[in-house]
C-alpha positions as CSV (number, residue, x, y, z in Angstrom):
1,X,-11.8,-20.4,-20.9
2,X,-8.3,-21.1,-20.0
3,X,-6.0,-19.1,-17.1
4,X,-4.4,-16.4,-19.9
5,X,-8.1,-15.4,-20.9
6,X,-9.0,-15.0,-17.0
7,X,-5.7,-12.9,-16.7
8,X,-6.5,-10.9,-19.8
9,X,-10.1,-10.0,-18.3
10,X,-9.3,-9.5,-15.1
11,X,-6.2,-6.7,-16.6
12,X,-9.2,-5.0,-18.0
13,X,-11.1,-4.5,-15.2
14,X,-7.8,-3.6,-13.5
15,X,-7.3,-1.2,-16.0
16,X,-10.7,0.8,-15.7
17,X,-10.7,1.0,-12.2
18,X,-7.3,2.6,-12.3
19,X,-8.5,4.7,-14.6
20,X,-11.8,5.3,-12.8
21,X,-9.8,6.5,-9.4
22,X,-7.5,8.8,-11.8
23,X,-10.7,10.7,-12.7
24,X,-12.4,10.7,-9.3
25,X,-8.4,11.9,-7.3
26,X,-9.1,14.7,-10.3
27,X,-11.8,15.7,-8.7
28,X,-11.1,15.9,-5.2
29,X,-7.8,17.4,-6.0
30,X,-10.6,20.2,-7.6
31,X,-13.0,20.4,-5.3
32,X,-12.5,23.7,-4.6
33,X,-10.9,25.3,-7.8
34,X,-13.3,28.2,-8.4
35,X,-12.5,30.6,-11.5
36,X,-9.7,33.4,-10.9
37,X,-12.2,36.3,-12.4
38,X,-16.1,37.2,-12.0
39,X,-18.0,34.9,-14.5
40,X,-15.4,31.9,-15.5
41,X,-16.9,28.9,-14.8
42,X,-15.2,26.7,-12.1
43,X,-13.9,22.9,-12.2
44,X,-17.1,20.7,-13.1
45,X,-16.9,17.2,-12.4
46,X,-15.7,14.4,-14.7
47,X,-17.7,10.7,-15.1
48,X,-15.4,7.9,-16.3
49,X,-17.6,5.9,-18.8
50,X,-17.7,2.2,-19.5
51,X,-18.4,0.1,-22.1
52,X,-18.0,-3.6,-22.8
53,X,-16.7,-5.2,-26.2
54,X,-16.1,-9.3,-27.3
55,X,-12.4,-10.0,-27.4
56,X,-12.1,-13.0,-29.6
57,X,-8.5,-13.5,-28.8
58,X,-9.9,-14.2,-25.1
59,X,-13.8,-15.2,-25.8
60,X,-15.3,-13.0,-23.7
61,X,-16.5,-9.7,-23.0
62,X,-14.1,-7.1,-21.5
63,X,-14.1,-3.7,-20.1
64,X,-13.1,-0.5,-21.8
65,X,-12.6,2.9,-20.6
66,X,-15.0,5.0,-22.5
67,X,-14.7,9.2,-23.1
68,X,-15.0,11.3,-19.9
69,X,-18.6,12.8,-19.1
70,X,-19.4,15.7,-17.3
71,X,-21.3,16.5,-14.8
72,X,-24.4,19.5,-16.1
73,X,-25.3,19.9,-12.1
74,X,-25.6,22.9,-10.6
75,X,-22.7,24.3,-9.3
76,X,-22.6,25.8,-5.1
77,X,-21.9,29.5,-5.0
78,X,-20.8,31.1,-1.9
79,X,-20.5,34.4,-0.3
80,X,-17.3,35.9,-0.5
81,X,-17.3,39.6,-1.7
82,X,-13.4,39.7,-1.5
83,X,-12.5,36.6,-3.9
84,X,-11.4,37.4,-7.3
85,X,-13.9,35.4,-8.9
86,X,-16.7,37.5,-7.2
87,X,-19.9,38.3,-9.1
88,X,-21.3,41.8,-8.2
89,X,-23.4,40.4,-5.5
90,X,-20.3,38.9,-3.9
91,X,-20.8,35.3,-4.4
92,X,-18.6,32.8,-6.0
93,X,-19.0,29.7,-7.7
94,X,-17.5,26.4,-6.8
95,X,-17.6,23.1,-8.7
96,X,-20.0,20.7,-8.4
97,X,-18.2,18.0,-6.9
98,X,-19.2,16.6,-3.7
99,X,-16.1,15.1,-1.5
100,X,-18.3,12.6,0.2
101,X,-19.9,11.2,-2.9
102,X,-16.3,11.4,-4.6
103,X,-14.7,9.3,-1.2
104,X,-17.7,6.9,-1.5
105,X,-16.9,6.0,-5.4
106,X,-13.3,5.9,-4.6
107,X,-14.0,3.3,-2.3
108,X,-16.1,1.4,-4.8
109,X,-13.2,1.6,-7.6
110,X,-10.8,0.3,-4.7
111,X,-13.6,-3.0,-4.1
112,X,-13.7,-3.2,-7.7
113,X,-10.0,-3.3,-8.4
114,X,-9.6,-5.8,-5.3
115,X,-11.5,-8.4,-6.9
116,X,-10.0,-8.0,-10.5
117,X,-6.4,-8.1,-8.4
118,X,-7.7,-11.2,-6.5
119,X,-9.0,-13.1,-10.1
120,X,-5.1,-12.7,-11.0
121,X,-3.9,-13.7,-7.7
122,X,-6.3,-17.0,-7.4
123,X,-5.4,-17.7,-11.4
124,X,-1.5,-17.3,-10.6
125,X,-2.6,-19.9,-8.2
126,X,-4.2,-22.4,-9.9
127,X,-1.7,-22.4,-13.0
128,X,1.1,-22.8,-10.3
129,X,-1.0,-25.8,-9.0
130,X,-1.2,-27.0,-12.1
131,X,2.1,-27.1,-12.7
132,X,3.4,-28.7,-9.7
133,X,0.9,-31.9,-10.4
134,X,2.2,-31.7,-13.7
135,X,5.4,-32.2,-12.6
136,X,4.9,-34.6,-10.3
């Protein structure tokens, strides 16, 4: 594997975790959109998806953002008889994302994107090494 291949996986992985803290800044940013009349459904949570595929240009495996799942959990209702979105019993329901879990996955895309970011960073390295004893 040479240092354009490394680059070229690494930019994957780069590319899904971006993609990954899009999705999951989506749902914070919705974490408490409920519906604006009785009986529309509120935000429901959104599940980047992987999958990996051979690049023969590179010779290796890399990452690919799949189609966005959703989340079929129940969502939280709460009491609020004066809310638009109120059912006849007064509550109204919220998505079914979870801040905490959300913050704790945004953390893990930020690990994840680190170490792609630090492939690129010790590969620039190397081929910059390389070049210097190359040249001298």
């Amino acid at each position: 594997m040479d240092f354009n291949s490394s680059l070229r996986i690494a930019a994957t992985g780069l590319h899904a975790q971006t993609a990954r803290m899009r999705v999951i800044a989506e749902n914070i940013a919705n974490a408490d959109s409920a519906g604006t009349k009785p009986g529309e459904e509120p935000y429901r949570r959104r599940i980047p998806t992987f999958q990996t595929s051979f690049d023969a240009d590179v010779g290796g495996r890399v990452v690919e953002v799949g189609r966005l799942a959703y989340d079929m959990s129940d969502f939280t209702s709460r009491f609020e008889p004066g809310h638009p979105a109120a059912d006849a019993n007064g509550y109204v329901q919220y998505p079914n994302v979870n801040t905490l879990i959300e913050t704790v996955d945004m953390r893990e895309a930020q690990r994840s994107y680190e170490a792609n970011l630090n492939v690129v960073t010790v590969t620039r390295q190397m081929l910059g090494r390389t070049l210097d004893i190359l040249r001298g």
